[in-house]
Every structure is written in structure tokens, then in C-alpha cells.
N, C-alpha and C positions, 0 to 999 in steps of 0.2 A: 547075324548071329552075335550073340554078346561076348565079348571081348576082340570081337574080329575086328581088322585093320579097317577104319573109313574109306574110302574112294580116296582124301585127298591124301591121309597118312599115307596110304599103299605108293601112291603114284611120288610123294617125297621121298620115301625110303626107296625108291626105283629108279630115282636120281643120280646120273652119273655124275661121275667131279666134274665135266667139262661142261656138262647141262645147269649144273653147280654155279661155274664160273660166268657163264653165258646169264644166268639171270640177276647176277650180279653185278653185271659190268656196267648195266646204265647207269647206276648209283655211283659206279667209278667213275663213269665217263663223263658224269655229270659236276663232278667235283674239278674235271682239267678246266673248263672254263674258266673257272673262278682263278684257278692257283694259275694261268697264264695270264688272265686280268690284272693281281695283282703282279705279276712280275713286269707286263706293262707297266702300271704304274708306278712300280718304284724303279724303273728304268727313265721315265719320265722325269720323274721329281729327283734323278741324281743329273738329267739333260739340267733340268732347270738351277741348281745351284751350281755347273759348273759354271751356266751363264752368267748368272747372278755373278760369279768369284770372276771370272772375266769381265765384267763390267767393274766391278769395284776394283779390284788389284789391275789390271790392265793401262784402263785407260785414263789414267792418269799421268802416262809416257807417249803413246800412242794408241793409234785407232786399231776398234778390235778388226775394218779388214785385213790390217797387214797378219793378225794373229789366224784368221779364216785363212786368208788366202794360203799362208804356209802349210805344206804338208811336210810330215817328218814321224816316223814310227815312233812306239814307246821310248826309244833312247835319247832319239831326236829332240823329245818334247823336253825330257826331263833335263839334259842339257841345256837346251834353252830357259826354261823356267830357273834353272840352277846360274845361269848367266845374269837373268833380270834381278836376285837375289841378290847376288854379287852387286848389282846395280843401287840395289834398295830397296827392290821389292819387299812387299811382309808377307809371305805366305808359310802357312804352318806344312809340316811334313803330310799331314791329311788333308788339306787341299791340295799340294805337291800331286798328290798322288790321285787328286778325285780332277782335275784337271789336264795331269798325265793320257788316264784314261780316257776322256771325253773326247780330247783332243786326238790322240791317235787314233781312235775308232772311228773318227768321219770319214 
């Protein structure tokens, strides 16, 4: 009849929220892959510059196993790097702290 609802309008306007949400979600769900990919990655690329600032700032006193082999929490580390400082080391407050973390999270 003319003006009456299509099949598919009827069956959208018959749509609950949660039938709503459910045909929604692969479009969500399809988005965490990516947004965990990239959190990989820039978890990656912050591993590899703390190595990089351990190779350059390090070892020019000693070898990075004695820096592996140590373990010591965020206090421990920052101590230490605050000691190597004191020594001569050059390290900015922002690698202080991107090697802080690297380093205690092994």
C-alpha cells in the first residue's frame, strides 16, 4: 500500500538497542586490531630507542651485560642512572626517564 512501511524499514524500526549494538559491533571490533597493532608498535619503537640510548650512553664505561644482568625497580634504576650522571654520564631528563622504564619493566 502507498505510504506503508517497506519490509526492511519495518524490520529496522523493530530493532532493539541491543540488536542495534550487536550489528554494530564488528565495525568495533574490527577497529581493536588496529588500535592494539599500533600500541605494539609504538611499544616497540620506545624498546628500540631505549636500546639505542643504552648503547650510546652506556657503553662507553662499561658493558651493557652488567646493565641486563641488574635488576632493580623504578627507584632502583633511577638511582642508578642518577649515580652514572654524577659520574658523567649525559643523559637528558627524557631519557632518564624512557630508560627508567624500559629498564624496570624487564
Amino acid at each position: 500500500a502507498p505510504g506503508a512501511p517497506t519490509p526492511s524499514e519495518a524490520d529496522a524500526a523493530a530493532e532493539s538497542p541491543e540488536e542495534t549494538a550487536r550489528a554494530v559491533a564488528p565495525a568495533d571490533a574490527a577497529a581493536a586490531p588496529s588500535d592494539a597493532r599500533a600500541a605494539r608498535n609504538a611499544a616497540t619503537d620506545q624498546m628500540r630507542r631505549a636500546e639505542a640510548l643504552l648503547q650510546a650512553r652506556c657503553t662507553s664505561c662499561h658493558g651493557l651485560d652488567k646493565v641486563r644482568s641488574a635488576r632493580h625497580d623504578a627507584a632502583g634504576w633511577e638511582a642508578s642512572i642518577d649515580r652514572m650522571i654524577g659520574y658523567g654520564a649525559v643523559v637528558s631528563s627524557a631519557e632518564r626517564a624512557l630508560l627508567v622504564r624500559h629498564l624496570a619493566g624487564r
